[in-house]
PAFI-882113 format. One record per residue: residue in one letter; z, x, y of N, C-alpha, C in turn. Coordinates in steps of 0.2 Angstrom, whole numbers, plus 2048, in hexadecimal, padded with zeros to 3 digits. Atoms other than C-alpha are relative to their C-alpha. Example, Ala and Ser with C-alpha at 12.3 -4.5 7.8 and 13.67 -1.06 7.14 Angstrom:
<recs>
A8008047FA82783E7EA800804806;S7FF7FC7FA8248447FB8037FC805;
</recs>
This chain:
<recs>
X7FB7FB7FD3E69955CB8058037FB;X7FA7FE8053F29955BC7FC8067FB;X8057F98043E19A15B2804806804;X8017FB7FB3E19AB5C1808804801;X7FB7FD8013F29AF5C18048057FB;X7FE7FD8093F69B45AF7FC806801;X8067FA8013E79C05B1803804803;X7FE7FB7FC3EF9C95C08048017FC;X7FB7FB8023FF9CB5B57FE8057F9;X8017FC8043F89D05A87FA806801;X8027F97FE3ED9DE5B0806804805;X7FC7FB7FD3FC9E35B98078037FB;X7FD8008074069E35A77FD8057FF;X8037FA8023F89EE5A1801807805;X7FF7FA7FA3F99FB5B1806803800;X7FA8007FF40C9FA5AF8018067F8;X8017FC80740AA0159B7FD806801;X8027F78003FEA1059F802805805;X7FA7FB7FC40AA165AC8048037FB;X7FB7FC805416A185A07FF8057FC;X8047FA80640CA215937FD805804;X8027FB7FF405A2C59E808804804;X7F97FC7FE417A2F5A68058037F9;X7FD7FF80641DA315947FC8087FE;X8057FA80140FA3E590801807805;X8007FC7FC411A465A08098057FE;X7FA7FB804424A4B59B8018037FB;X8027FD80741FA5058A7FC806802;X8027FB7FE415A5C592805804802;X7FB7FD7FE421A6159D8048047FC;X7F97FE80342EA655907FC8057FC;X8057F9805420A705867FF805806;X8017FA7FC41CA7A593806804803;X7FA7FC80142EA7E5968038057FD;X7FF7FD803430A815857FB807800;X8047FC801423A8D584801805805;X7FE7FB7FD428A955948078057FE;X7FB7FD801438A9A58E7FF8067FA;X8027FB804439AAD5848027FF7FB;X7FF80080943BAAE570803804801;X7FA7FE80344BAB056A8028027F9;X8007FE807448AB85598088007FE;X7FA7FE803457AB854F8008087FB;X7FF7FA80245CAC75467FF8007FA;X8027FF80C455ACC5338068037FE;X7FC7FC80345FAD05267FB8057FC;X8027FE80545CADD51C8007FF7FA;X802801808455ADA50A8038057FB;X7FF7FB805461AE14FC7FF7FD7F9;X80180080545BAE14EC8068027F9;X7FA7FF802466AE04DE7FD8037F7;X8057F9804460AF04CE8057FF7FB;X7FC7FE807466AF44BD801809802;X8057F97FF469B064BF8058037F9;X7FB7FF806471B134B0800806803;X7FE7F97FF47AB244B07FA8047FF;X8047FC80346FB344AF8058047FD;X7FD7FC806476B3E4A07FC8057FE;X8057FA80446EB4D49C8028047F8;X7FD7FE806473B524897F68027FB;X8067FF806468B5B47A7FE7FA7FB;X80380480445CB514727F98007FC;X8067FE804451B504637FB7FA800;X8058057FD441B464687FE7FC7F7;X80480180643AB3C45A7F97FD7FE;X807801800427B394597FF7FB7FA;X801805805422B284527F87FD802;X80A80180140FB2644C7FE7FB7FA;X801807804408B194407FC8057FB;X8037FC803401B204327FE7FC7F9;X8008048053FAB1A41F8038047FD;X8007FE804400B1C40F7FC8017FC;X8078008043F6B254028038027F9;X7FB7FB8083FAB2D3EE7FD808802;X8017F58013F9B403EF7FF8037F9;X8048018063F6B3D3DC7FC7FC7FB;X8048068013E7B333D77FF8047F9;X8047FF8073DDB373C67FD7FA7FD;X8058048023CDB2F3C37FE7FE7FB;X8028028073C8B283B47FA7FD7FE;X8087FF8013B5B2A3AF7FE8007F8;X8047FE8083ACB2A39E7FC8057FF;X8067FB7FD3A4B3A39B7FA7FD7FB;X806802800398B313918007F87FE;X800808801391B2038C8037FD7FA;X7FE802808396B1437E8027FB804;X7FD80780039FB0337B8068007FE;X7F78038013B2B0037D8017FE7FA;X7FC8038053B9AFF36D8077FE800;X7F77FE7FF3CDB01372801802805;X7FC8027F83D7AFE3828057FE7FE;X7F67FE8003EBB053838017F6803;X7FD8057FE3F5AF73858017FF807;X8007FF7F93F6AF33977FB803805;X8057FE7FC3E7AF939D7FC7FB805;X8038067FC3E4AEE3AB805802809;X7FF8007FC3E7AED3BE809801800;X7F87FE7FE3FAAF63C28048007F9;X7FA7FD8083FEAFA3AF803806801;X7FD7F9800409B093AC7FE8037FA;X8037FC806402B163A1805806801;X7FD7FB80140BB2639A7FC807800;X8017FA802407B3939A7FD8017F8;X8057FE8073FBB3C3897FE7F77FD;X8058078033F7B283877FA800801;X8088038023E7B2337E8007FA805;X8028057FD3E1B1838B7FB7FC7FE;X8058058033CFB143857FB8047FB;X8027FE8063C4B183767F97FB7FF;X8078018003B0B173767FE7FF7F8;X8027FF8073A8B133657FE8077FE;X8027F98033A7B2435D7F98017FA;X8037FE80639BB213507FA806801;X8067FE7FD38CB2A358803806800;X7FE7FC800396B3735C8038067F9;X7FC7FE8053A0B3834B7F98037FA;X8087FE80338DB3C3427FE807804;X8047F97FD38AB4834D806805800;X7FA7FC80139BB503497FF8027FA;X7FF7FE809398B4F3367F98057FE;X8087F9800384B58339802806801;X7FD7FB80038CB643418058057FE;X7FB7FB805399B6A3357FA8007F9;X80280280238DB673297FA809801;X8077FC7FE37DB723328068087FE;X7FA7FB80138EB803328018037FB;X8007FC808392B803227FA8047FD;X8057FC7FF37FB843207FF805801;X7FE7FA7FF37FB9232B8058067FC;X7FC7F880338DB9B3227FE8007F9;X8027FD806386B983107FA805802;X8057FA7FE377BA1318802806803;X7FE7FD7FC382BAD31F8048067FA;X7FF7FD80338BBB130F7F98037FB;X8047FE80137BBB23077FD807801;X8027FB7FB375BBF3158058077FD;X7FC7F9802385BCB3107FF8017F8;X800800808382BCA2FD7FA803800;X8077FC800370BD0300801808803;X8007FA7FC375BDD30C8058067FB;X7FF7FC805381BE42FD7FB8037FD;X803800805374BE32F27FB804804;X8057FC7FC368BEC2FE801808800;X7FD7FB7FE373BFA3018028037F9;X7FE7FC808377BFD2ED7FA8027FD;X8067FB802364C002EB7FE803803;X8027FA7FE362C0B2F88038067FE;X7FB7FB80436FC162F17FB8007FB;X8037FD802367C142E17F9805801;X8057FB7FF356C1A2E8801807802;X7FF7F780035FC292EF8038027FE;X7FF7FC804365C2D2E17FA8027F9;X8077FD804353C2D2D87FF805803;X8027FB7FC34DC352E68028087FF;X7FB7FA80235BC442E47FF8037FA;X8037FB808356C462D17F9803800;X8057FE7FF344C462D6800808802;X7FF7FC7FC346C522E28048087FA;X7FD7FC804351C5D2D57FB8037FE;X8057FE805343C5E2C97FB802803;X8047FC7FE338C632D4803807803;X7FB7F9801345C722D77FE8047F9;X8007FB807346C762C77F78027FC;X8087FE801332C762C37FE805804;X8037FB7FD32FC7F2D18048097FD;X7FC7FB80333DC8E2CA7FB8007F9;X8057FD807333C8E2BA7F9802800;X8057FE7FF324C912C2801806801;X7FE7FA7FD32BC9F2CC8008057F8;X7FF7FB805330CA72BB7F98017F9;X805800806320CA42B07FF7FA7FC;X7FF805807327C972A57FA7F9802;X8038077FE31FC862AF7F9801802;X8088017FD30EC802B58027FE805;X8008057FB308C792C47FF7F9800;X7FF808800304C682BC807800802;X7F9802801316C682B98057FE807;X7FD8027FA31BC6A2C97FC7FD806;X8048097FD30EC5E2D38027FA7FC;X7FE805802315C532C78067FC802;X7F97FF7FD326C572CE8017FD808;X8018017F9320C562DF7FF7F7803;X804808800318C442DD8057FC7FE;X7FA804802326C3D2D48077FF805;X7FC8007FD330C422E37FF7FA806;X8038057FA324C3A2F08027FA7FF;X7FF809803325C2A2E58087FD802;X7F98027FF338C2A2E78017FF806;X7FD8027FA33AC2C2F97FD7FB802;X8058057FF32CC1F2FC8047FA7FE;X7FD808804339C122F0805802805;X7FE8017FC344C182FC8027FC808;X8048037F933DC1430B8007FA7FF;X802807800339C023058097FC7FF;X7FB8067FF34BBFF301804802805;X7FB8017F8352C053137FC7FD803;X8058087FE343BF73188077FB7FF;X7FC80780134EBEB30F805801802;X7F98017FF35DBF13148017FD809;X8018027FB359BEF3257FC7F8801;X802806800350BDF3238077FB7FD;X7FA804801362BD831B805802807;X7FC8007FA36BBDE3297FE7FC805;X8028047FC361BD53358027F97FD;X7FC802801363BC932A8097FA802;X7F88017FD375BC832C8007FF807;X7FE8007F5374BC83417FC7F77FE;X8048067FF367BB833E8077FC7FF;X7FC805801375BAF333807800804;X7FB8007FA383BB53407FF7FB804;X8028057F837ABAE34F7FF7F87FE;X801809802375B9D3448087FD801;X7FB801800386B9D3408067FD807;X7FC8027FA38EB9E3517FD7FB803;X8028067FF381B923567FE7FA7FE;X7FF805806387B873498047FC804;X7F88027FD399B883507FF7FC808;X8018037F7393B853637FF7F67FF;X80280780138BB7435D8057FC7FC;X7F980580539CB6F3528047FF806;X7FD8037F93A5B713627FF7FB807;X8038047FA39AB6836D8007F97FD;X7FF806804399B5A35F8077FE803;X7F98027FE3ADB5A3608027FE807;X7FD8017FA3AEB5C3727FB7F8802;X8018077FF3A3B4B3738037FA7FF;X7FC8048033ADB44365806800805;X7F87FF7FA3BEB493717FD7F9804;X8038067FA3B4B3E37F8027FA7FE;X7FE8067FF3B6B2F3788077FD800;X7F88037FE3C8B2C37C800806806;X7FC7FD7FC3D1B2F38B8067FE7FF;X7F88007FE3E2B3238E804801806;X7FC7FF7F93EFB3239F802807800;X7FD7FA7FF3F2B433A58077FF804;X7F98027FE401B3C3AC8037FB801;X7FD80A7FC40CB2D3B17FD7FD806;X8038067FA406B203BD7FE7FA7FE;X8028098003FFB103BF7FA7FE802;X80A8028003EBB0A3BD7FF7FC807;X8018047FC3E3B053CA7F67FF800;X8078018003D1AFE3CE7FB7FF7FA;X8017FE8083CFAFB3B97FA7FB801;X8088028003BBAF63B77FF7FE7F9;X8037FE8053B9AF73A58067FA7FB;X7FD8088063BEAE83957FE8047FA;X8027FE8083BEAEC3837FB7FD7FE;X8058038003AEAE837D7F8804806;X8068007FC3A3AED38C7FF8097FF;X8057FA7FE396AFB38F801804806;X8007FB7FB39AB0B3997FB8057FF;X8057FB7FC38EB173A1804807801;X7FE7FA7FE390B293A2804801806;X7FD7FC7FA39DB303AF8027F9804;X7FF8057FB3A0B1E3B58087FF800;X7F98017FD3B1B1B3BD8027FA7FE;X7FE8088043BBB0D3B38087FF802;X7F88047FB3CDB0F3BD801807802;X7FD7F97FE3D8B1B3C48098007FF;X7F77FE7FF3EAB223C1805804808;X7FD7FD7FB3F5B223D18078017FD;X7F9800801405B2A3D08067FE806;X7FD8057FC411B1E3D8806805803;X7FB7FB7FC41FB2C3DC7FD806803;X8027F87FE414B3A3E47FC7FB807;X8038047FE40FB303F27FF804808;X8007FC7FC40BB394057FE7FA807;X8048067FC406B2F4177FC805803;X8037FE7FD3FAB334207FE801808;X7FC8027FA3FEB374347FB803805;X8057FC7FB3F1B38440804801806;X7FC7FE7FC3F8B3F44E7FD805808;X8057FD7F83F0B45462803809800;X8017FB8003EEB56464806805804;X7F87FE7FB3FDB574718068007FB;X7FC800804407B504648028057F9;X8007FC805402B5B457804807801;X7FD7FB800406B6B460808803802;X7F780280041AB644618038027F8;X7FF7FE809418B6544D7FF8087FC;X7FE7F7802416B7944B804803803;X7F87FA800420B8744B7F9804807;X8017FA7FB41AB984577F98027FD;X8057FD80240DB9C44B7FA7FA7FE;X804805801404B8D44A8017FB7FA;X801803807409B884398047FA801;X7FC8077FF40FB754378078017FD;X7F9800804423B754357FF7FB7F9;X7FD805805428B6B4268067FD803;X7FC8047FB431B5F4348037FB7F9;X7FE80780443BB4F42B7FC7FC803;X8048057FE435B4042C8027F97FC;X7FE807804438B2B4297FB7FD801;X80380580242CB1F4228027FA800;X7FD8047FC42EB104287FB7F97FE;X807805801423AFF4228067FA802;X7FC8067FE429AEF42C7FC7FB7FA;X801805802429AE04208037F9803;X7FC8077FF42BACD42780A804804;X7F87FF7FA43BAD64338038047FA;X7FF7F9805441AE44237FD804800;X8017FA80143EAF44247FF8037F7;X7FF7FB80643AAFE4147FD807802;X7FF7FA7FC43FB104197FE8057F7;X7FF7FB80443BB214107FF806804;X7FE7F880043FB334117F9803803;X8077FD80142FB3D414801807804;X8007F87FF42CB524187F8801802;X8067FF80141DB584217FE8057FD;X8027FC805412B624167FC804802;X8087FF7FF401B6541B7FB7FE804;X8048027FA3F4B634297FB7FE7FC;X8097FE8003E0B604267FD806804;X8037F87FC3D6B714287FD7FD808;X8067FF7FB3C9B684348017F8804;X7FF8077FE3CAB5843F7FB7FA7FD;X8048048023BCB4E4397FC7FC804;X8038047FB3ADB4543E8017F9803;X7FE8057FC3B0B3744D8067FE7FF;X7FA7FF8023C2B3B44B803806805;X7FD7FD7FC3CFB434588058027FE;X7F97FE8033DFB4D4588008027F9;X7FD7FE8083E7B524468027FB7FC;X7FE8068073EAB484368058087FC;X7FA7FB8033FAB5142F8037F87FA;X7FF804809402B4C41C808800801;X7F8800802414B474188007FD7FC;X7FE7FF808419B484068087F8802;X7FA8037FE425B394048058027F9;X7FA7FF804437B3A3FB8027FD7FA;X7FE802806439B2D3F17FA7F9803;X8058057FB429B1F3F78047F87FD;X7FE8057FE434B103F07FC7FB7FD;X8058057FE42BB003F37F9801803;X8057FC7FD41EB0B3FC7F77FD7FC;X80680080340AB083F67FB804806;X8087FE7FA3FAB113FA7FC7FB804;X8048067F93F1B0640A807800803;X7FB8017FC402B054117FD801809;X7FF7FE7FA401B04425807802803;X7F97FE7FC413B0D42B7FF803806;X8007FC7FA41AB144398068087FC;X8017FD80341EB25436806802807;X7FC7FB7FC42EB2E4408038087FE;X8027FA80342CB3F441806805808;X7FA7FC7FD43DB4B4487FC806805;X8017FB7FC437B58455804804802;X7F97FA7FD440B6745C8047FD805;X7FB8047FC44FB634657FE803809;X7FF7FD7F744EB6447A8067FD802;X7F97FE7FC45CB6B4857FE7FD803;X8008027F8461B624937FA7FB802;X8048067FE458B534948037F97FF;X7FD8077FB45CB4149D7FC7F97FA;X803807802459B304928007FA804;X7FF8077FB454B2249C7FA7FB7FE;X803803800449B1349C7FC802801;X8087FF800435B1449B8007FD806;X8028047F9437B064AA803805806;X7FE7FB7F8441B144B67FA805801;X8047FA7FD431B1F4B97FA7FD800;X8058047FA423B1C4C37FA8047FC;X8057FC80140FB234C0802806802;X7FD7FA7FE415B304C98048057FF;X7FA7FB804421B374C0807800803;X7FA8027FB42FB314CC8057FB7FB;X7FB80780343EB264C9806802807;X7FC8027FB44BB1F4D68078017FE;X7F97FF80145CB234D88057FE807;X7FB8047FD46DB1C4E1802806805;X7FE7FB7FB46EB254F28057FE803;X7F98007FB47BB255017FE7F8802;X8008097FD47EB125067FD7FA7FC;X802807802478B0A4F77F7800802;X8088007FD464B104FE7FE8047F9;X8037FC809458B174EE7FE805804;X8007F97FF452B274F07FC8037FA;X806800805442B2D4E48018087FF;X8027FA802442B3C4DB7FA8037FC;X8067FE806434B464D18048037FA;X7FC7FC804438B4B4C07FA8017F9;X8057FD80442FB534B08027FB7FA;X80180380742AB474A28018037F9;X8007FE80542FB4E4927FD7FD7FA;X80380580542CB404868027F97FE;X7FE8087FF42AB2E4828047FD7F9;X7F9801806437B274767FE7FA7FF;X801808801430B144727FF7FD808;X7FD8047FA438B0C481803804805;X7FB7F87FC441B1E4897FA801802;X8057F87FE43BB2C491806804801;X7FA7F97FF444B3D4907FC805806;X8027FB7FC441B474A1806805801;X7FC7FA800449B574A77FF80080A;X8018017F844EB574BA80A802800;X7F67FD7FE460B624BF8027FA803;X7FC8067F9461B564CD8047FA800;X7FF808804463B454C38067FF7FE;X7FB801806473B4B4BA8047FC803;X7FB8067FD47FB3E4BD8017FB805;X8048067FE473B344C98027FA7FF;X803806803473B214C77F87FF804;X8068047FB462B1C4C67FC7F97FC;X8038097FF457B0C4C77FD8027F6;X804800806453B074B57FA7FC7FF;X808805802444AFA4B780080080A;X8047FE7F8439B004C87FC7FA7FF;X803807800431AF14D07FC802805;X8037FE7F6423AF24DF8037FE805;X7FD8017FB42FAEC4E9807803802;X7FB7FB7FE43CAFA4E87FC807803;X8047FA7FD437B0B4F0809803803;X7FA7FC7FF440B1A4F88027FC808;X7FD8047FA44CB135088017F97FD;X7FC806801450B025008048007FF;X7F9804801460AFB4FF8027FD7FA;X7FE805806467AF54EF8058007FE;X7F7801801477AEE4E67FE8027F8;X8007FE809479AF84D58057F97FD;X80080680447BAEC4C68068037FC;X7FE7FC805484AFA4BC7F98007FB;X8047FB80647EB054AD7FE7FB7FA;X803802806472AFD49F7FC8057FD;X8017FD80546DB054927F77FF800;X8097FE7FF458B0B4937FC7FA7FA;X802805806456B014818057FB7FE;X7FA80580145FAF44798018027FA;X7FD7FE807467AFB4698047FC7FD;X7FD80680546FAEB4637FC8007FC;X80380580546CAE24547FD7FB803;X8038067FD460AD54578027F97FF;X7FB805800466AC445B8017FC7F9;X80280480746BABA44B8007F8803;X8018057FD468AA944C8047FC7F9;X7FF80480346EA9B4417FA7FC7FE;X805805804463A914338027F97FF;X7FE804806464A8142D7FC8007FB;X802800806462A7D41B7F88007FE;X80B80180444EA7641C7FD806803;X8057F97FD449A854278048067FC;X7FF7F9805452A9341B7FE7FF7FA;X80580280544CA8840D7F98037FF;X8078007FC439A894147FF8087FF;X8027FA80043AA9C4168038037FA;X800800807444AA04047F77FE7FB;X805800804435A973FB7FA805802;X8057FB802428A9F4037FF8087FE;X7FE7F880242FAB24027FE8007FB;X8017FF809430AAD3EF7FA8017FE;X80980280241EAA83EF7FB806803;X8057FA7FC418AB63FA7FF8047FA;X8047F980540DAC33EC802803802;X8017F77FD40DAD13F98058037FF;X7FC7FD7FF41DAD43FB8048037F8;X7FC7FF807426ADF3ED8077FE800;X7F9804802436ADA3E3805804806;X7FA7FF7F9442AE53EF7FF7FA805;X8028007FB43BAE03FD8027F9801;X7FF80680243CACD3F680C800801;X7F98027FF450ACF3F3802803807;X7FC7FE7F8454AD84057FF7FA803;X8018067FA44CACB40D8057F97FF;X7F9807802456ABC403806802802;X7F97FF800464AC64048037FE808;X7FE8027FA464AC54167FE7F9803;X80280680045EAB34168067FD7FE;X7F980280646EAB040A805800807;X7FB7FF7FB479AB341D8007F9803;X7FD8067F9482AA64297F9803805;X8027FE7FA478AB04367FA8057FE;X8037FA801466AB84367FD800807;X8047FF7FC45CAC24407FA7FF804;X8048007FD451ABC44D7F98007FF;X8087FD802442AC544B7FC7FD7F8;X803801808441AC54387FF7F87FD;X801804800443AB143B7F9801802;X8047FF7FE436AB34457F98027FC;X8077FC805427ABF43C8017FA7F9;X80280280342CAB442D7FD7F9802;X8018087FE429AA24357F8801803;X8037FD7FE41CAAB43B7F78007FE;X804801808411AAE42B8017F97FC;X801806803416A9E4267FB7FB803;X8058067F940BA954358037FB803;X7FE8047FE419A8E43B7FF800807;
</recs>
């Protein structure tokens, strides 16, 4: 009975349980479906402000400056070739990779001997010619004083056959006498004949010994002019480069054994896009002689120079776009040919144009500006030119505008924003300096030292600026850079 009992409480325990649970679930429902009956009570959005850099528009005259990369090259090279063969006897002092040579130095000197034998045949074969020359005129006297005498046998001849023939006339003479007369004459012209032969056989003669003779002197000059060949000399000041050739060794006709650059005549070479190009002429097409700065970034220094443009290329060349234009430099400096620079080039000055940020204008040509309530408001405006980091546009509407300096996709025309105030389109500070300690300015001192490439300036700017409490950022940087730090 006592089983039987417990069993009934505990299935009326269990019964007692899933009431609940189902009374619990039942008003969980309940209270959902309330919720859910009741309407949605959205609360209210705010409006999204955005908070912009924006800068004044100023419109003022400006002269654009167009910066292109360009190489340096020498505008005065001069080859140096052997015009004939032979073997290096003598080599100027210095004659080696980056010596300095002077205007009229003996630079190198071939063994002569070969030539100096053919210099001495030929004065020699010379001399020759003119004894047979004087020869030639001594005959040609001699030629011409026996034709005189024969015309003046001749003359007597001839007389005497006058005068016999008068004696005949009168009785006194014979005929022998006068066939004697006649016969004596023929014989005379006939000796004379034979010496206007000779005379004219010594004249010629003399033309033969001329022509030998001047084809004496041809071959003395051409000896000499061989002889000359074996030296060369610098037709101007510079500095050797590309030097192939050793005292001792064997050169080849016409072979190239270095070359003379002149280190102050130095030019860059500025390719430049065809848009670009037609900024750099005047009305008539002709390229101004613009100014111009050269520019070669080293490790965070600058080495800057002067430069004028000079001259274009006639033709653009094959697989080659746009214009290659020349600029003459001023003073090159530190400067070498292979240089890669950048090359800034002054353009005509434009009226009335706006500087602002590259980041204020859209594909479009557009840029944002500070409308009524703090809303932006999108203008169109004419691109004039890119400045690095700038753009220079032309738009009346802008002047004294504030507008957005860096556009984002998530600005447009109708937004709401809170101006930052006016920043500046580029950062024209000095770049930040930073402080070294001793092992890290140590570190970059040695290597500077050790660096080959860099020339002796270039070596003291950079110490010098290493020598400070405070350097520059960047030039920490490019140099630690190159180090492999």
């Amino acid at each position: 009975m006592r089983f039987l009992g417990r069993s009934l409480t505990a299935l009326f325990l269990l019964a007692l349980t899933f009431g609940l649970l189902g009374l619990a679930g039942n008003s969980i429902y309940s209270a959902l479906e309330a919720r859910w009956a009741q309407e949605d009570r959205a609360r209210p959005a705010r409006e999204r402000v955005f908070a912009v850099n924006v800068v004044e528009a100023q419109a003022r005259d400006t002269r654009p400056e167009l910066r292109v990369f360009a190489e340096i090259q020498a505008a005065r090279v001069l080859e140096l070739r052997t015009p004939s063969a032979g073997t290096v006897v003598e080599l100027a002092d210095g004659f080696e990779e980056g010596g300095r040579v002077r205007a009229g130095q003996l630079l190198l000197r071939l063994d002569p001997a070969e030539t100096d034998a053919a210099l001495a045949s030929a004065r020699n074969d010379l001399s020759e010619a003119e004894a047979d020359a004087r020869d030639a005129a001594r005959l040609l006297v001699l030629a011409r004083a026996e034709i005189d005498a024969a015309r003046a046998q001749a003359d007597l001849r001839d007389a005497a056959l006058t005068r016999q023939k008068s004696l005949l006339e009168r009785g006194v003479g014979t005929d022998a006498a006068v066939e004697t007369a006649a016969l004596a004459l023929s014989s005379a012209e006939q000796v004379v004949l034979t010496r206007r032969q000779a005379l004219a056989s010594a004249e010629a003669r003399v033309d033969q010994t001329a022509t030998n003779m001047e084809r004496r002197r041809i071959a003395l000059r051409e000896a000499q002019r061989e002889r000359a060949q074996t030296e060369i000399f610098a037709e101007f000041d510079g500095t050797l480069s590309t030097v192939t050739v050793a005292q001792g060794g064997r050169v080849g006709a016409n072979e190239k054994i270095a070359e003379i650059i002149d280190p102050t005549e130095l030019e860059a070479a500025i390719r430049v896009s065809t848009a670009q190009h037609s900024r750099l002429v005047d009305a008539n097409g002709q390229l101004r002689r613009a100014p111009a700065q050269v520019v070669l970034d080293v490790l965070g220094m600058d080495i800057t120079a002067r430069a004028t443009l000079t001259r274009e290329a006639p033709a653009v060349g094959d697989g080659q776009t746009g214009r290659l234009v020349f600029a003459a430099l001023d003073a090159p400096g530190s400067l070498r040919p292979g240089d890669l620079v950048e090359v800034r080039i002054q353009e005509p000055q434009l009226d009335d144009v706006i500087r602002l940020p590259a980041t204020a204008l859209s594909a479009q040509n557009r840029v944002l500006i500070l409308g009524e309530d703090d809303r932006l408001e999108e203008v169109t405006v004419m691109l004039m030119r890119r400045q690095g980091d700038d753009i220079l546009i032309r738009a009346s509407s802008l002047e004294g505008q504030q507008v957005v300096a860096e556009r984002t996709p998530l600005l447009g025309a109708g937004i709401k924003v809170r101006p930052l105030g006016p920043q500046a389109a580029t950062d024209t500070e000095a770049d930040d300096l930073v402080e070294l300690t001793g092992e890290r300015r140590a570190a970059m001192v040695a290597y500077i030292e050790a660096d080959g490439r860099l020339s002796e300036e270039a070596k003291r700017r950079m110490l010098a600026r290493l020598s400070q409490d405070k350097v520059p950022a960047a030039m920490v940087a490019r140099i630690e850079s190159r180090m492999g730090s």
